[in-house]
OpenMM code with the backbone's topology and positions (N, CA, C; nanometers):
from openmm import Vec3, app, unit

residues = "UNK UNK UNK UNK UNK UNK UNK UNK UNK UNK UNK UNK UNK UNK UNK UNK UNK UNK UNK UNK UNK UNK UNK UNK UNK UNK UNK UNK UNK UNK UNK UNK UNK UNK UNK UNK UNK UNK UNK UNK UNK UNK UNK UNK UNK UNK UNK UNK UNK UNK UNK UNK UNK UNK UNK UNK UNK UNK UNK UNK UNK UNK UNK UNK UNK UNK UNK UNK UNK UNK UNK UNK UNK UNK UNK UNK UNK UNK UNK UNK UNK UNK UNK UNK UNK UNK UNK UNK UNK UNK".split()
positions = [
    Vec3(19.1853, 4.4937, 5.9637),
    Vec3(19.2258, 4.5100, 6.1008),
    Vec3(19.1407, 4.6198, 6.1659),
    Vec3(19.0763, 4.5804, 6.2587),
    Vec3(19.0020, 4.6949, 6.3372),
    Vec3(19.0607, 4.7673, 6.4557),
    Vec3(19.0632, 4.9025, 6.4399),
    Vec3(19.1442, 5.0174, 6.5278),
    Vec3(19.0670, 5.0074, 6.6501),
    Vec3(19.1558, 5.0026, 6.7888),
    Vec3(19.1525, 5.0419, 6.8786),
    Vec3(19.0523, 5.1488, 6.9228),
    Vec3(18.9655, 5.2092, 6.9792),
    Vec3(18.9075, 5.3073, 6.9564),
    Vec3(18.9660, 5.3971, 7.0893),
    Vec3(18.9680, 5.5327, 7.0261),
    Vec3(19.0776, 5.6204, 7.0876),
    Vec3(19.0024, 5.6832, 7.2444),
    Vec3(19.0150, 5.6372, 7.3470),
    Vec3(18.9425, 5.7180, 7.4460),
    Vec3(18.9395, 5.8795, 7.4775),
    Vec3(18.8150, 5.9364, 7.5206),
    Vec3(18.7961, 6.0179, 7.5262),
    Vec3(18.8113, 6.0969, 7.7075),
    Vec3(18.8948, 6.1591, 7.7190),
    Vec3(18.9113, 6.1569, 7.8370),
    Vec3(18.7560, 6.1768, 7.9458),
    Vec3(18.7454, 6.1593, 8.0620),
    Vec3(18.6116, 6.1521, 8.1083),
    Vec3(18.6015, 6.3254, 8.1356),
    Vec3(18.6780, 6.3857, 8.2006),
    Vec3(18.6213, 6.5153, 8.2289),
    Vec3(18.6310, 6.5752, 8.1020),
    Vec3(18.6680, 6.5253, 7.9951),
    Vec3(18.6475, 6.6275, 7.9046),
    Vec3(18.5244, 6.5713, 7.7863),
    Vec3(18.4802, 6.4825, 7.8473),
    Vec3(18.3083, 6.3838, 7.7708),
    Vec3(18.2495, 6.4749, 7.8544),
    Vec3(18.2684, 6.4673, 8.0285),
    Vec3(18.1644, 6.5004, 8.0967),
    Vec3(18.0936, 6.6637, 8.0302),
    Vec3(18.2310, 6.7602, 8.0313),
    Vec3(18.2055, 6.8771, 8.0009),
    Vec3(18.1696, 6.9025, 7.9084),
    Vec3(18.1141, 6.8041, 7.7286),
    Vec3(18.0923, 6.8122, 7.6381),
    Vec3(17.9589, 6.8002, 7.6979),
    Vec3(17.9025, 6.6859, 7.7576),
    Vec3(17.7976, 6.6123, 7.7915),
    Vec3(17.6473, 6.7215, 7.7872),
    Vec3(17.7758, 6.7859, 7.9583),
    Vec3(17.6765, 6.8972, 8.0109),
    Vec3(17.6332, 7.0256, 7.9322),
    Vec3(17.7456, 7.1023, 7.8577),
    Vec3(17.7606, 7.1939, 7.7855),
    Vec3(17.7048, 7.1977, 7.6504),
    Vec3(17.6838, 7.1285, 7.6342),
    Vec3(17.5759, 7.0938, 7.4688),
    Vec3(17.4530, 7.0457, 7.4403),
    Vec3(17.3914, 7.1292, 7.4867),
    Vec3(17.2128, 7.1373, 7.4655),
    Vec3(17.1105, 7.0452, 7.3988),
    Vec3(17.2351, 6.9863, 7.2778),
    Vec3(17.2135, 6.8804, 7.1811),
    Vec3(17.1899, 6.7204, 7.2761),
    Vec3(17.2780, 6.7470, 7.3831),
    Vec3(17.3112, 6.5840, 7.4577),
    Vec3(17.2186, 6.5983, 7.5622),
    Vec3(17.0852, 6.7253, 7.6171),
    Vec3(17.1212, 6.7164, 7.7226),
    Vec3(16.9773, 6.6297, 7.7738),
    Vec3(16.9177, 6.5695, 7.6668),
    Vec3(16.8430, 6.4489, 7.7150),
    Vec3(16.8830, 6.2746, 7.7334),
    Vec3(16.9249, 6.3108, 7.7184),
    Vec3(17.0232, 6.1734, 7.7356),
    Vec3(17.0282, 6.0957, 7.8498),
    Vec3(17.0104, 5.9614, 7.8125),
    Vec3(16.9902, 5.9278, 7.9277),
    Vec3(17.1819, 5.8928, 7.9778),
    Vec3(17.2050, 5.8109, 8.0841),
    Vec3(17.3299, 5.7822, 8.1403),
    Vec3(17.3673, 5.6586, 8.0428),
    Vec3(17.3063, 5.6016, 8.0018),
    Vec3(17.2884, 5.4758, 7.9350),
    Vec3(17.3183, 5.5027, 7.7885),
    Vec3(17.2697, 5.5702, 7.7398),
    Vec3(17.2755, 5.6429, 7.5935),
    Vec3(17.4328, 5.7229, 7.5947),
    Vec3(17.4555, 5.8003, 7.6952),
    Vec3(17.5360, 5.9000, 7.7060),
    Vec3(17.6863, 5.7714, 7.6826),
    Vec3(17.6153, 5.6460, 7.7634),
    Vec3(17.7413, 5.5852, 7.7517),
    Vec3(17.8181, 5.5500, 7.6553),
    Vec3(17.7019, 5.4641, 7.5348),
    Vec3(17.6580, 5.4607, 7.4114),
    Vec3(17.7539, 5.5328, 7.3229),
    Vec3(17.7057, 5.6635, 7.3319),
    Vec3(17.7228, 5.7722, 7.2459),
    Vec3(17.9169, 5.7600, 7.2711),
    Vec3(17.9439, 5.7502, 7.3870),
    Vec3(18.0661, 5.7918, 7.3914),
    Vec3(18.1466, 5.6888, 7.3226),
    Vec3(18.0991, 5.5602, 7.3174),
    Vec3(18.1695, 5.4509, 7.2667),
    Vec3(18.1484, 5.4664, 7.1131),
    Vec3(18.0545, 5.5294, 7.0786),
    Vec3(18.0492, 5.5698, 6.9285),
    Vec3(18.1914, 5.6813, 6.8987),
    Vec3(18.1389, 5.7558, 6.9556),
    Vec3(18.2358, 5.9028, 6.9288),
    Vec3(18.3981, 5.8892, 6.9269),
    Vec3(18.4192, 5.7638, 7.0566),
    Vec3(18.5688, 5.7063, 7.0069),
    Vec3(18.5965, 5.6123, 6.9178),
    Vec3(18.4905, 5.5691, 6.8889),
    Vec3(18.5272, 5.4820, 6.7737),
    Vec3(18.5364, 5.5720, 6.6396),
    Vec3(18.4630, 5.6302, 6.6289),
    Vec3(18.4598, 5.7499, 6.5396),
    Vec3(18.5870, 5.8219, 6.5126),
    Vec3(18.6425, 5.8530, 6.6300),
    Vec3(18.8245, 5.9554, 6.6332),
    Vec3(18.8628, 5.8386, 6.5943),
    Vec3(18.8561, 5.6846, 6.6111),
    Vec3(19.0174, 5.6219, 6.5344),
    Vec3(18.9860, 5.6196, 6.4535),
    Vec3(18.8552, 5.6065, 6.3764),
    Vec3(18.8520, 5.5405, 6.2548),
    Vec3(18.8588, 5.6586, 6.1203),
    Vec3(18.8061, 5.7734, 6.1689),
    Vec3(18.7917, 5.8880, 6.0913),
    Vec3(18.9279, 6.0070, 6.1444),
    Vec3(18.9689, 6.0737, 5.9785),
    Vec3(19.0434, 6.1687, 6.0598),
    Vec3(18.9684, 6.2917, 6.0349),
    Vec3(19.0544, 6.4103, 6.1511),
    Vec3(18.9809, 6.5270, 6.1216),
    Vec3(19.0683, 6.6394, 6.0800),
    Vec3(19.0063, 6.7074, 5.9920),
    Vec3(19.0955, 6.8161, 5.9324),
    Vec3(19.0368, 6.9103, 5.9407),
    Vec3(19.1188, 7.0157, 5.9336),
    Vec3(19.0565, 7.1832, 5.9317),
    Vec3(19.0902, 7.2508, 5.7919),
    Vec3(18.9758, 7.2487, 5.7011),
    Vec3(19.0403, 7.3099, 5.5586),
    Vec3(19.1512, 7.4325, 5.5885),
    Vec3(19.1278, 7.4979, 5.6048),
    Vec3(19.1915, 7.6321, 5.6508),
    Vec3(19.2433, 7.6908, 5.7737),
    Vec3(19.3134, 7.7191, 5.8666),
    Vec3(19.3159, 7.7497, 5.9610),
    Vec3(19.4077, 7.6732, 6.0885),
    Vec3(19.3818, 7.6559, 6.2213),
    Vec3(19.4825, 7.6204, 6.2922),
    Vec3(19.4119, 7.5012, 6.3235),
    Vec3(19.4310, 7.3690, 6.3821),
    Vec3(19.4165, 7.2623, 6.4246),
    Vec3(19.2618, 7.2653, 6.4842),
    Vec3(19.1978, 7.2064, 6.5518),
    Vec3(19.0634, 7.2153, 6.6085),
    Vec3(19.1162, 7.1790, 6.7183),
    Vec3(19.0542, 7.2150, 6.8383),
    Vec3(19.0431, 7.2061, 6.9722),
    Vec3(19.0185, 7.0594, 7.0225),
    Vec3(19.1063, 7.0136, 7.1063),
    Vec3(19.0181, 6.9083, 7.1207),
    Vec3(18.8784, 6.8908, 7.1984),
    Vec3(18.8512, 6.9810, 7.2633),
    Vec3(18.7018, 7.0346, 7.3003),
    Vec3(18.6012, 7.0332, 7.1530),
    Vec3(18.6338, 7.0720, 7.0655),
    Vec3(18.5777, 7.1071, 6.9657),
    Vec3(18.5268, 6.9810, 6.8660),
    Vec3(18.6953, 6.9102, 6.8807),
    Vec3(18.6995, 6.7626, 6.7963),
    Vec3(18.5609, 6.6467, 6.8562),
    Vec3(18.5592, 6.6414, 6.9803),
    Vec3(18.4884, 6.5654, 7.1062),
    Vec3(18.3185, 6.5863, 7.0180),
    Vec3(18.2988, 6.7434, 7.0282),
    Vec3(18.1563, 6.7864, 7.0313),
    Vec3(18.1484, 6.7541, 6.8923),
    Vec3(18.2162, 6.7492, 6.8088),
    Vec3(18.2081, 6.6997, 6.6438),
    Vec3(18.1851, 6.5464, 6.6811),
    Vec3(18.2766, 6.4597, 6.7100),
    Vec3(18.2498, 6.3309, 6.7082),
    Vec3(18.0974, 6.2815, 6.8026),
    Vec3(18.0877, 6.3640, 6.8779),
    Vec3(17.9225, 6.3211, 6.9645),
    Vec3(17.8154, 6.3453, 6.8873),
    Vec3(17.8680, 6.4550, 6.7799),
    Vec3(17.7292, 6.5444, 6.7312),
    Vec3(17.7330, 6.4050, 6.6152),
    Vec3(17.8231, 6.3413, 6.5124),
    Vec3(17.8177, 6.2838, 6.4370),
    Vec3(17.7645, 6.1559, 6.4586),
    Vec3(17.7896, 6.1304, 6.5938),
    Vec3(17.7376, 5.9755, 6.6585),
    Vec3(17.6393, 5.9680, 6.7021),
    Vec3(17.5681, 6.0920, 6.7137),
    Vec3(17.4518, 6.0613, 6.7186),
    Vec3(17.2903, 6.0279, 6.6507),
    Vec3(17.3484, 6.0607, 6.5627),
    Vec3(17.2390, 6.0296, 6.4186),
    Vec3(17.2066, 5.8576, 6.4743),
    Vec3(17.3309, 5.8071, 6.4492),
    Vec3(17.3373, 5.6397, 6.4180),
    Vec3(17.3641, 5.5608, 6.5871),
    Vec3(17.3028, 5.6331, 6.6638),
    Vec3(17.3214, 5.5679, 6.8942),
    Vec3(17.2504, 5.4595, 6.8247),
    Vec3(17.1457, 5.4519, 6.7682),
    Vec3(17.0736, 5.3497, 6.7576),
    Vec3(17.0918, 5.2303, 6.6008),
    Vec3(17.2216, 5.2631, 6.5519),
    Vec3(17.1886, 5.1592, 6.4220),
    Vec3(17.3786, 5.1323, 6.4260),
    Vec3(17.4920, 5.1960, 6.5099),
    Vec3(17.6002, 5.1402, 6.4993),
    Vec3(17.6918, 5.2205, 6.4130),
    Vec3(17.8295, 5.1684, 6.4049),
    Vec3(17.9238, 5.2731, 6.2822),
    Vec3(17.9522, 5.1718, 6.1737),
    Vec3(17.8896, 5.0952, 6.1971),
    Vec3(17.8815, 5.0756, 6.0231),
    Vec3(17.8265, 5.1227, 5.9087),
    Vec3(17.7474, 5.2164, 5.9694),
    Vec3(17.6746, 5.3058, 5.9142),
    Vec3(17.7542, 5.4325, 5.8618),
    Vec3(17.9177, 5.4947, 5.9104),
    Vec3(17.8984, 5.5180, 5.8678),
    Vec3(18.0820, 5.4850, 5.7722),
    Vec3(18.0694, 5.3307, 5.7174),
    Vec3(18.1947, 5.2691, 5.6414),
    Vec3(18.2023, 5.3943, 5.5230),
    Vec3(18.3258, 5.3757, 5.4998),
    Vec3(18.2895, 5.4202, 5.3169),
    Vec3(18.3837, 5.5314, 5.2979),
    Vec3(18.4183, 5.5955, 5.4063),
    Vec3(18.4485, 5.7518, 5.4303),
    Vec3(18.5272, 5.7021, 5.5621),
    Vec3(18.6716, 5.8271, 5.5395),
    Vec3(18.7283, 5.8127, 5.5907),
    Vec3(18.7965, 5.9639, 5.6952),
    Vec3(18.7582, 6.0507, 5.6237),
    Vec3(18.7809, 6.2162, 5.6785),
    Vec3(18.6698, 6.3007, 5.6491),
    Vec3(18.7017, 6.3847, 5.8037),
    Vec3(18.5740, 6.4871, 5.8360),
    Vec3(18.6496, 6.6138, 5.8093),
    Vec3(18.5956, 6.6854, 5.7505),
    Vec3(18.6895, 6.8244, 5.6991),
    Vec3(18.5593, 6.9263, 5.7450),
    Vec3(18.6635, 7.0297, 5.8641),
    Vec3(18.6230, 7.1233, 5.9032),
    Vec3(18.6232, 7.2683, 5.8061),
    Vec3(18.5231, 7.3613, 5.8075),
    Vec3(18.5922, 7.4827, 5.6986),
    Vec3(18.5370, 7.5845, 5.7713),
    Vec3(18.5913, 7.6659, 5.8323),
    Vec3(18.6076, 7.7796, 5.9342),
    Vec3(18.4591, 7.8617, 5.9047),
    Vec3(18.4044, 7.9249, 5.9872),
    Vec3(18.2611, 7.9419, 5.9855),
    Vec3(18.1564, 7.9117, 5.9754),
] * unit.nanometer
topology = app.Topology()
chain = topology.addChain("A")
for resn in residues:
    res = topology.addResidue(resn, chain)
    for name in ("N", "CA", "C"):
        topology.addAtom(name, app.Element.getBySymbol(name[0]), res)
């Protein structure tokens, strides 16, 4: 059964978008891309924080963009297999 993919609210993509140095060639087209990765990414993967208090969802966003972007160009099947992203404070 394939999950829903969890939307990412827009002002809070936009403010990842702009704010992360990593995205900021991007085209509008890519950016779109990327975002449809990154929610597909939150349903399918969970995220944990080894230690510590919950992650931000500001924080969660810029994790799932930074991870989706390796594969804008080859899809998330790339990355099956694995199922949790574990954060560890520092």
């Amino acid at each position: 059964m394939r999950r829903r993919p969890r939307p990412i609210e827009s002002a809070l993509w936009d403010h990842t978008i702009s704010s992360t140095p990593l995205f900021s060639d991007l085209s509008d087209e890519e950016s779109g891309r990327l975002r449809e990765l990154s929610e597909t990414l939150l349903s399918t993967k969970q995220v944990i924080v080894s230690d510590g208090p919950p992650a931000e969802p500001g924080e969660v966003v810029v994790l799932a963009a930074t991870c989706s972007l390796p594969i804008l160009e080859l899809g998330t099947h790339w990355y099956r297999g694995w199922s949790t992203i574990v954060l560890f404070p520092d």
